[in-house]
C-alpha positions as CSV (number, residue, x, y, z in Angstrom):
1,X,-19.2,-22.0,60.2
2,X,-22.9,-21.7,61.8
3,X,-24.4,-23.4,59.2
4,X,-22.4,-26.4,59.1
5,X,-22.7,-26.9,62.8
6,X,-26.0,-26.8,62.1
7,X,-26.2,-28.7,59.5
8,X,-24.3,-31.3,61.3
9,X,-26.9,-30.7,64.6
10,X,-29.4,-31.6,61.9
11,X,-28.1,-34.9,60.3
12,X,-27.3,-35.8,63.8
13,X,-30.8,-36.0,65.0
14,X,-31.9,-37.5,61.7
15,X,-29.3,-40.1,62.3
16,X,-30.3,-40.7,65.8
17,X,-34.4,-40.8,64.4
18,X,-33.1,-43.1,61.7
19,X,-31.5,-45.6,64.6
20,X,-35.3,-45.0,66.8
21,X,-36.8,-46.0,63.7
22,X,-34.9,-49.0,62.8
23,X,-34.3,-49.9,66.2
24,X,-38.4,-50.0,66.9
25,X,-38.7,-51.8,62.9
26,X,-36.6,-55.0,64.9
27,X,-39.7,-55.6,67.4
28,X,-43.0,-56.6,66.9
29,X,-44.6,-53.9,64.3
30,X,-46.6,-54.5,61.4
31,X,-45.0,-53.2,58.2
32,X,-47.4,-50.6,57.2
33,X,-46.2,-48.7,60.9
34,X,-42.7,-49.1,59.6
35,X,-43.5,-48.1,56.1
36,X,-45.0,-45.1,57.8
37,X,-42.6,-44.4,60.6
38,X,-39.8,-45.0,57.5
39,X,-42.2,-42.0,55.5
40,X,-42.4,-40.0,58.2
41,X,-38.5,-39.6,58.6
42,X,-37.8,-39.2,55.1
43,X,-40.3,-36.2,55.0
44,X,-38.6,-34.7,58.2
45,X,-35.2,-35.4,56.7
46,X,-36.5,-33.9,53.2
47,X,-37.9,-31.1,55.7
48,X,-34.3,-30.4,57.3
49,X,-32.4,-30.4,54.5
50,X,-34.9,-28.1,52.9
51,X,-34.8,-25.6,55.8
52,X,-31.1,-26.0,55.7
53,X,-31.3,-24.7,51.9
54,X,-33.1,-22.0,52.9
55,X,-31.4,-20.9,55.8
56,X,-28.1,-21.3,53.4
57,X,-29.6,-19.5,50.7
58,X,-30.8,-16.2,52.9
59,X,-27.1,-16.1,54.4
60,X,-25.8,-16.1,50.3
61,X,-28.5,-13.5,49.8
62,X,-27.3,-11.6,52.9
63,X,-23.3,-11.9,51.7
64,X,-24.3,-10.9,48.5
65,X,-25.7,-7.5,49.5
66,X,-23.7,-6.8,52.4
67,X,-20.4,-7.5,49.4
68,X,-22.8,-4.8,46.8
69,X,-23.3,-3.0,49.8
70,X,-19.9,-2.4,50.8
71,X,-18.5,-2.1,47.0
72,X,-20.6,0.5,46.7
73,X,-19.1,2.4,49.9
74,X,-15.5,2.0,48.6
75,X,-16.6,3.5,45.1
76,X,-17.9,6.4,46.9
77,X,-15.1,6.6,48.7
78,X,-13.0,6.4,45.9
79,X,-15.0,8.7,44.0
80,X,-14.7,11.4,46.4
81,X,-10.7,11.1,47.2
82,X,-10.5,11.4,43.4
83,X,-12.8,14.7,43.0
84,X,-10.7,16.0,46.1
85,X,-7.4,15.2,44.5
86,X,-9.0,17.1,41.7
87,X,-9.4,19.8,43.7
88,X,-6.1,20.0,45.3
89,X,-4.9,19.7,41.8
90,X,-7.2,22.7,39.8
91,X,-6.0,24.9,42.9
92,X,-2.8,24.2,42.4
93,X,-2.9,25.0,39.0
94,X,-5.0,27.9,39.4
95,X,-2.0,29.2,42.0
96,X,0.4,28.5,39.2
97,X,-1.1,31.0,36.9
98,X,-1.8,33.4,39.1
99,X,1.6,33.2,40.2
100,X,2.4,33.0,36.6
101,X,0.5,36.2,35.9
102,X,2.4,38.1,38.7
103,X,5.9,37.5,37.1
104,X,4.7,38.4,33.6
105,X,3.2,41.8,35.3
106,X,6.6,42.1,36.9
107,X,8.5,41.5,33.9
108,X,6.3,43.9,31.9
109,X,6.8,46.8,34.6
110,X,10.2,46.0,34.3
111,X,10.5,46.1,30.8
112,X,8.6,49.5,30.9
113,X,11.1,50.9,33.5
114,X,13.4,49.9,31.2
115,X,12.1,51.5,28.1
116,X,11.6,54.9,29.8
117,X,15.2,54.6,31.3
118,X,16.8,54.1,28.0
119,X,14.4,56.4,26.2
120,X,15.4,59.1,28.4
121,X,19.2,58.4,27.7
122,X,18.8,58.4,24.2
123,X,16.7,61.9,24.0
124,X,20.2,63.0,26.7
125,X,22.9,61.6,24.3
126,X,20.2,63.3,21.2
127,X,20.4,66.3,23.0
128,X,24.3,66.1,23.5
129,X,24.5,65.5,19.3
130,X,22.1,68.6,19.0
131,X,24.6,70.2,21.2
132,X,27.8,69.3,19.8
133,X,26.4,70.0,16.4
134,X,25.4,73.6,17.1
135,X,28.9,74.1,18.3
136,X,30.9,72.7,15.9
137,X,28.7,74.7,13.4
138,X,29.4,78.0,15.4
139,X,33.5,76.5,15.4
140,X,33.0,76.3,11.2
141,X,31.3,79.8,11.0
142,X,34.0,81.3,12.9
143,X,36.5,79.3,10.7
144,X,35.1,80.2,7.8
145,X,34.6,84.4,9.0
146,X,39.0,84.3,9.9
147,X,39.2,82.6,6.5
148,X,37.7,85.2,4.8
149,X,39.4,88.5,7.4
150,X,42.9,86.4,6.4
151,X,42.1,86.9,2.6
């Protein structure tokens, strides 16, 4: 918006040097002053518009970086949301498993409990067989000793 304004500022004055110019070329002046007065303009309009290059080119220059400049904020930025959210992430997972690893201790311990409670309930009902068995082989001794006093 500058630029133009001053741009316009520029041709403005040019334009008003140009009327000087021509307006001094009606009166009484030898053609080699206007030839030179017409010279002189043309190399301070040439000189405008070149400073008005310039001046526009250094602003491009200046957008440029400040637009490199700033994309390479936002990458940074983005770069470090993304290695936080991989953060977040690896914790959670790391959580996981160690939550993971709790239950399958739990479930082991249970499962232990659970061997050594049925383990001892088979050696009782083993021991009640080993006890029945003893007793019905006194029962079949004593059978067999009134079989042989009733022959």
């Amino acid at each position: 918006m500058r630029q133009t304004t001053k741009v316009r500022a520029l041709i403005g004055v040019l334009a008003v040097i140009v009327f000087v110019v021509s307006a001094a070329g009606c009166g009484i002046v030898s053609d080699q002053t206007k030839q030179d007065a017409k010279k002189k303009v043309e190399a301070k309009a040439k000189q405008a518009e070149q400073k008005v290059k310039q001046k526009i080119e250094a602003k491009k220059q200046q957008a440029k970086k400040k637009v490199e400049t700033k994309g390479q904020q936002a990458k940074q930025e983005i770069k470090k949301k993304v290695e936080a959210k991989g953060q977040q992430v690896e914790q959670k997972v790391k959580t996981g498993q160690e939550d993971l690893e709790k239950k399958v201790d739990d479930l082991k311990q249970k499962v232990e409990t659970s061997q050594n409670d049925l383990k001892k309930k088979v050696d009782g009902v083993q021991k009640d067989v080993n006890d029945l068995q003893e007793k019905v082989d006194e029962l079949l001794k004593k059978v067999d000793a009134q079989d042989q006093q009733n022959q």
